[in-house]
DRENFISE-727153 format. One line per field, with one value per atom (N, C-alpha, C): residue number from 1; x, y, z; chain; atom name; residue in three letters. Coordinates in Angstrom, 2 decimals, decimal comma. Atoms other than C-alpha are relative to their C-alpha. Layout:
% DRENFISE-727153
nr <- c(NUM_...)
xx <- c(X_...)
yy <- c(Y_...)
zz <- c(Z_...)
kette <- c(A_...)
atom <- c(CA_...)
rest <- c(ALA_...)
This chain:
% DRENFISE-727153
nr <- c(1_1_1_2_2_2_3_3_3_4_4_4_5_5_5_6_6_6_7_7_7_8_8_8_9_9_9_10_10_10_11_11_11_12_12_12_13_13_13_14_14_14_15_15_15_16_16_16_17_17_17_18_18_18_19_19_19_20_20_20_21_21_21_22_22_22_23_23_23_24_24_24_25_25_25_26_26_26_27_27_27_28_28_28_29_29_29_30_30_30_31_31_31_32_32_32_33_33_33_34_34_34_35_35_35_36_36_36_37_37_37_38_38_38_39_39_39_40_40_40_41_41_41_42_42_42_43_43_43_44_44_44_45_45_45_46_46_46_47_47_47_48_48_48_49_49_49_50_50_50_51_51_51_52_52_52_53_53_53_54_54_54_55_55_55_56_56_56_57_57_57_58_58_58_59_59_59_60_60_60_61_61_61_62_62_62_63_63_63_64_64_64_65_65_65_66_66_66_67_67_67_68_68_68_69_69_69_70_70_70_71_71_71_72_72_72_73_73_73_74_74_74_75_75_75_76_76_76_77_77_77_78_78_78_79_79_79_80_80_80_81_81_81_82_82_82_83_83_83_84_84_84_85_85_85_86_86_86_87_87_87_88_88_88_89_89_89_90_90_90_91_91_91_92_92_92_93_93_93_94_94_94)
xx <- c(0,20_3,22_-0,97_0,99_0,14_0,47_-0,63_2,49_0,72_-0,92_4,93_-0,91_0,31_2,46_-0,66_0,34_0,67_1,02_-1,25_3,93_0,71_-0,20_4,65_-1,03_0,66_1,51_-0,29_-0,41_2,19_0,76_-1,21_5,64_-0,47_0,81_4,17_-0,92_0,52_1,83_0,46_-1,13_4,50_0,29_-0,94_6,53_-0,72_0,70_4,06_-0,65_0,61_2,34_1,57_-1,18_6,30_0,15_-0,60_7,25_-1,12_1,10_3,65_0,03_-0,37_4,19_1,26_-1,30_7,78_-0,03_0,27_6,42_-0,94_0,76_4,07_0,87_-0,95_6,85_0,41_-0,82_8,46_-1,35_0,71_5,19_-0,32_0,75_4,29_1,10_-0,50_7,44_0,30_0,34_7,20_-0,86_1,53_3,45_0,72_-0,60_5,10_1,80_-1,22_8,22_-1,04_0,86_5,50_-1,31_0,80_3,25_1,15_-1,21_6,39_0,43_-0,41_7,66_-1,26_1,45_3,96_-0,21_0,07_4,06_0,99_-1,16_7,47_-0,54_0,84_5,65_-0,84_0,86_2,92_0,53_-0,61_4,68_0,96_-1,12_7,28_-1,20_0,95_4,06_-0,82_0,07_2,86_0,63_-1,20_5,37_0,31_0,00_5,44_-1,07_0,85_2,17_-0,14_-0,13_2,46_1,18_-1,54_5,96_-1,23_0,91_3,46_-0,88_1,02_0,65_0,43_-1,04_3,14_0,68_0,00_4,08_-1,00_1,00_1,13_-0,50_1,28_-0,29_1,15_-0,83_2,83_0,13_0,31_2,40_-1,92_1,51_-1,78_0,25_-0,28_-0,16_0,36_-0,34_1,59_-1,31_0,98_-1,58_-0,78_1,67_-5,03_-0,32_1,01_-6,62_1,24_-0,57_-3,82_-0,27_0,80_-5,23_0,52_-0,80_-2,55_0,32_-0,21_-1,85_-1,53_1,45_-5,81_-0,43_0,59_-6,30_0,95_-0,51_-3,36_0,02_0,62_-4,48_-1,20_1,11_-7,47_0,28_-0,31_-6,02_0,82_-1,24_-3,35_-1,17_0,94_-6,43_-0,88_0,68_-8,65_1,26_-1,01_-5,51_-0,12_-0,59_-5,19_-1,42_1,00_-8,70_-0,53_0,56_-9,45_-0,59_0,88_-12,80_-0,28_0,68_-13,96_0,79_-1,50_-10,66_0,36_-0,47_-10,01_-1,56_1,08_-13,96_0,12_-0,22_-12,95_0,64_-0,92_-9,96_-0,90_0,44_-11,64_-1,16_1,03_-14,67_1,04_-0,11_-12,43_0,70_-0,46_-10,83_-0,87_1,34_-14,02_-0,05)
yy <- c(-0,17_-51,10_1,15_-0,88_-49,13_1,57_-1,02_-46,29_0,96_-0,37_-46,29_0,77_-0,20_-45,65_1,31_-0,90_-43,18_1,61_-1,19_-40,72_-0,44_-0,08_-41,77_0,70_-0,70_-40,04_1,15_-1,37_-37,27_0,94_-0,65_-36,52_-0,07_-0,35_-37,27_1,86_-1,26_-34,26_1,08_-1,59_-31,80_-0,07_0,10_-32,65_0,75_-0,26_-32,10_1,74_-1,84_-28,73_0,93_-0,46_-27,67_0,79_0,29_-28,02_0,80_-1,00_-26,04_1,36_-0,89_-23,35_0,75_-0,57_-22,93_0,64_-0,76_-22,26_1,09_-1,14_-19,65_1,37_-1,49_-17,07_0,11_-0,35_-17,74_1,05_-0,97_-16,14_0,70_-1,45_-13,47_0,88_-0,81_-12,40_0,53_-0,38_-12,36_0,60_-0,72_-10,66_1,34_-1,26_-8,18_1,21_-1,02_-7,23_0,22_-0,74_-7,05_0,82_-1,08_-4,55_1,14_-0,73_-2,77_0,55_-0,26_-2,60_0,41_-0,62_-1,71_1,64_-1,60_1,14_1,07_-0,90_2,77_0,52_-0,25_2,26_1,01_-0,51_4,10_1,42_-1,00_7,18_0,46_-0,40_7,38_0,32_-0,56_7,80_0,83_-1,00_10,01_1,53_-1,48_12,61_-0,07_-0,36_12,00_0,82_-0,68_13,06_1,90_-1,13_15,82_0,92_-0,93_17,01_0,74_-0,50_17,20_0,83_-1,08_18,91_1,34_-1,46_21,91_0,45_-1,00_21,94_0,57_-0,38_22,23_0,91_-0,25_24,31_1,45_-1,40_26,80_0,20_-0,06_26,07_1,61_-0,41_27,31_1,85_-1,81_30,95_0,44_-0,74_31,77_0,04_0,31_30,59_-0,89_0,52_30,02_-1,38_0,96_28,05_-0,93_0,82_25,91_-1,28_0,60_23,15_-1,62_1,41_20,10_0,20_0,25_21,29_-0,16_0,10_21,36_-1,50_1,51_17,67_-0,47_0,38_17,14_0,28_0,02_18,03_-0,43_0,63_16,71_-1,80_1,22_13,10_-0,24_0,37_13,41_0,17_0,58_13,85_-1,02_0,73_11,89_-1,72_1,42_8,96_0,12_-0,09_10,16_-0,04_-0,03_9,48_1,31_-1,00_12,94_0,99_-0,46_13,12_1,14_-1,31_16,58_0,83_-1,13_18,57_-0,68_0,73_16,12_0,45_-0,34_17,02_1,68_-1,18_20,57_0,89_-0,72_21,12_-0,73_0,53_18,61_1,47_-0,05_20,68_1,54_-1,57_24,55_-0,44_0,32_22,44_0,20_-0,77_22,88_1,36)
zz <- c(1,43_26,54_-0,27_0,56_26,54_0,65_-0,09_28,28_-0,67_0,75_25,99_-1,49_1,00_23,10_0,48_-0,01_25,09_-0,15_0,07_25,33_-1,31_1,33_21,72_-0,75_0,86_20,74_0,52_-0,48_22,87_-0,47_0,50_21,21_-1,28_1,72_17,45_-0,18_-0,14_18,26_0,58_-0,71_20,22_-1,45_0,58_17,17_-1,36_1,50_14,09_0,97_-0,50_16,39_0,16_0,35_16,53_-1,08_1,95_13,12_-0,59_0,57_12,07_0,90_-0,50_14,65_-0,42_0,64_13,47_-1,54_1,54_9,75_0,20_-0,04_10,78_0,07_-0,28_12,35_-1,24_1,35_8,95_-0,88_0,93_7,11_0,72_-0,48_9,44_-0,65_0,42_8,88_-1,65_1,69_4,81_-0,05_-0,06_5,47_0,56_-0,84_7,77_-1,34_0,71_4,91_-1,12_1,21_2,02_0,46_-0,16_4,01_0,62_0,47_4,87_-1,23_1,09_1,55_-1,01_1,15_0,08_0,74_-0,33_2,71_-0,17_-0,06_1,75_-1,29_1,28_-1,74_-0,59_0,40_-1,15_0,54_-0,44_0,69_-1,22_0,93_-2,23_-0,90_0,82_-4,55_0,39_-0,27_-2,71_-0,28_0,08_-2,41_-1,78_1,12_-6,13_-0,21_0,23_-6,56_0,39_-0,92_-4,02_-1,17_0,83_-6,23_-1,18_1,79_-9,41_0,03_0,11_-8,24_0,58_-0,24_-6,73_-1,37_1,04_-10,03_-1,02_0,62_-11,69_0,17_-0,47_-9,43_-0,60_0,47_-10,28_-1,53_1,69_-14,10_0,01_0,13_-13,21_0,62_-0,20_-11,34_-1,46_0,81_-14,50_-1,29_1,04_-17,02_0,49_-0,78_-14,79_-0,76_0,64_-17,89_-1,25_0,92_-19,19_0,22_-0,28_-19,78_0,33_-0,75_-19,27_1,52_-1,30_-16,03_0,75_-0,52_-14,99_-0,09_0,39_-16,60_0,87_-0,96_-14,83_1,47_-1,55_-11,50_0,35_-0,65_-11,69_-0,01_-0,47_-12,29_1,02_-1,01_-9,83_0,96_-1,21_-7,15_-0,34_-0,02_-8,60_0,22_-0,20_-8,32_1,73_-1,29_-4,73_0,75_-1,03_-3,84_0,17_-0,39_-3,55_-1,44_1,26_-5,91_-0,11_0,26_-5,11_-0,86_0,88_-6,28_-1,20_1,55_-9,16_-0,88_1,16_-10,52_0,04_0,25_-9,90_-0,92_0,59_-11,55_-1,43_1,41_-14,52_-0,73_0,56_-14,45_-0,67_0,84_-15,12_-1,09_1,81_-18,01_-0,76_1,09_-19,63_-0,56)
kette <- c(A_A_A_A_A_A_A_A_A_A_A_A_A_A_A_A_A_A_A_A_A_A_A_A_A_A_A_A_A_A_A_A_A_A_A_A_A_A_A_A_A_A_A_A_A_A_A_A_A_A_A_A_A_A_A_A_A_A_A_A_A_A_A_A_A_A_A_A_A_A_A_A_A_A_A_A_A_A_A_A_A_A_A_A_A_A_A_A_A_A_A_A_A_A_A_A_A_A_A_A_A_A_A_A_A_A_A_A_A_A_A_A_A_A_A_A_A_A_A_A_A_A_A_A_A_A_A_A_A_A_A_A_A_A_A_A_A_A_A_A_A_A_A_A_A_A_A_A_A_A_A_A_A_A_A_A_A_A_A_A_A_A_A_A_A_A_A_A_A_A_A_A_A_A_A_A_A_A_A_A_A_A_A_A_A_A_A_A_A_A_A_A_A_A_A_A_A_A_A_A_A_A_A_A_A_A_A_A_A_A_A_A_A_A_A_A_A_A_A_A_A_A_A_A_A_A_A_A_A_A_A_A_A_A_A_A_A_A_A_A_A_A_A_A_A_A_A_A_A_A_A_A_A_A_A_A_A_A_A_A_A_A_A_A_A_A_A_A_A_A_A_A_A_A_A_A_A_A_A_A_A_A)
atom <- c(N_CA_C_N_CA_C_N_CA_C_N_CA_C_N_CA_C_N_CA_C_N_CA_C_N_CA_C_N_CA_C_N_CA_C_N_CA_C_N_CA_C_N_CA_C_N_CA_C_N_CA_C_N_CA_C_N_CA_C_N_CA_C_N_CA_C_N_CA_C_N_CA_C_N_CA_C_N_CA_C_N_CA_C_N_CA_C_N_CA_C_N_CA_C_N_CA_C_N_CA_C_N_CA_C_N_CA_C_N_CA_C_N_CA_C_N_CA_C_N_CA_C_N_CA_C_N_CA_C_N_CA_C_N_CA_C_N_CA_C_N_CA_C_N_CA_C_N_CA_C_N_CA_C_N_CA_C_N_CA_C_N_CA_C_N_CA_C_N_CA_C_N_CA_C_N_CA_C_N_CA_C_N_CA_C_N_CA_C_N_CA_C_N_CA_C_N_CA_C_N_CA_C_N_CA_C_N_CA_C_N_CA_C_N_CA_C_N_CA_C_N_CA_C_N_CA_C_N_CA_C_N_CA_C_N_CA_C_N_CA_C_N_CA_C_N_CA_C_N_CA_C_N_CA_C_N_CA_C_N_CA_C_N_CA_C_N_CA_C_N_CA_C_N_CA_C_N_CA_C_N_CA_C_N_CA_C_N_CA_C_N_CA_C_N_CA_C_N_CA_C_N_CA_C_N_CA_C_N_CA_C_N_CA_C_N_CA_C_N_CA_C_N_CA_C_N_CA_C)
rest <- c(UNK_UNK_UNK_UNK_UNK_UNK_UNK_UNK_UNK_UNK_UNK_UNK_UNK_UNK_UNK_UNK_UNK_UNK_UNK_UNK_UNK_UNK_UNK_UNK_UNK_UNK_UNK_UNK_UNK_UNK_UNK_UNK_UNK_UNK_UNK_UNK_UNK_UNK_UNK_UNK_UNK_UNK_UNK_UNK_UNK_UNK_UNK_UNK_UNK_UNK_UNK_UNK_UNK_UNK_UNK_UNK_UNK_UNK_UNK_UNK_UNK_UNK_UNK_UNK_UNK_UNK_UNK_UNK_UNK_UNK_UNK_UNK_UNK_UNK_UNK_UNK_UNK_UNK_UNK_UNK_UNK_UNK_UNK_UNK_UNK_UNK_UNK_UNK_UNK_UNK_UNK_UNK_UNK_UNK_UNK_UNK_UNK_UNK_UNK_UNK_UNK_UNK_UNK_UNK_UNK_UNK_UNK_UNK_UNK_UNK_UNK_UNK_UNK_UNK_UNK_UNK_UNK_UNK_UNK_UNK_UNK_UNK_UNK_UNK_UNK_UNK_UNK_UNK_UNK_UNK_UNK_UNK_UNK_UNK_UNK_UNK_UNK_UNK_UNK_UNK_UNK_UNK_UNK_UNK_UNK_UNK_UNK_UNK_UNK_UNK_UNK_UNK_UNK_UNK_UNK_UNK_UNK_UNK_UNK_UNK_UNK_UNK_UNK_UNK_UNK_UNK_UNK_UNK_UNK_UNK_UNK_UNK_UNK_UNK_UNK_UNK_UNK_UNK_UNK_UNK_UNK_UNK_UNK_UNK_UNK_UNK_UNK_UNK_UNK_UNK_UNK_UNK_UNK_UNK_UNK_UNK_UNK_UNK_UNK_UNK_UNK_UNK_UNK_UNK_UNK_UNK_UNK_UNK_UNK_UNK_UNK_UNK_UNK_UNK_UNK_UNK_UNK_UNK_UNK_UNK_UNK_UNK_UNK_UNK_UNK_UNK_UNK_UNK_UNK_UNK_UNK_UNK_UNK_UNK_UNK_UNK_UNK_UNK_UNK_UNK_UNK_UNK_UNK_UNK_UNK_UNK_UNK_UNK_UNK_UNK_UNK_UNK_UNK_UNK_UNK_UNK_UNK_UNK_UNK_UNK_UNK_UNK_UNK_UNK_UNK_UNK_UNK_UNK_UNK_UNK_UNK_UNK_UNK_UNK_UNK_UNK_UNK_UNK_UNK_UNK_UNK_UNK)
């Protein structure tokens, strides 16, 4: 008797550490498609950004001090993290 209960509470605990092991692979892999899908995200906004400030920067050859493309280059770096060139272009809007 006291055998039988010991390998009954052997298999209770394979069974329940199973069954919780088996739900984990399921969320790595949901963790693993939404940092995937946040990094295709952030590459596609990128290369947006990147598109905009090539044009801006070819708006700023034909007219140095125009001044939507300057505000607009300084938010497109300052969005991109890159404070120095975003207070630059802000500051020749002045």
């Amino acid at each position: 008797m006291r055998r039988t209960f010991k390998y009954s509470v052997i298999l209770g605990i394979s069974l329940i550490s199973l069954t919780f092991f088996a739900g984990c692979g399921k969320e790595n892999s949901s963790v693993s498609q939404e940092v995937t899908a946040d990094m295709n995200y952030e590459a596609q906004t990128a290369k947006v950004y990147q598109q905009r400030i090539q044009q801006y920067e070819q708006v700023l050859k034909a007219d140095p001090k125009n001044l939507q493309a300057l505000i607009g280059l300084g938010n497109d770096y300052y969005d991109l993290d890159q404070n120095q060139k975003a207070v630059e272009y802000y500051t020749r809007a002045l």
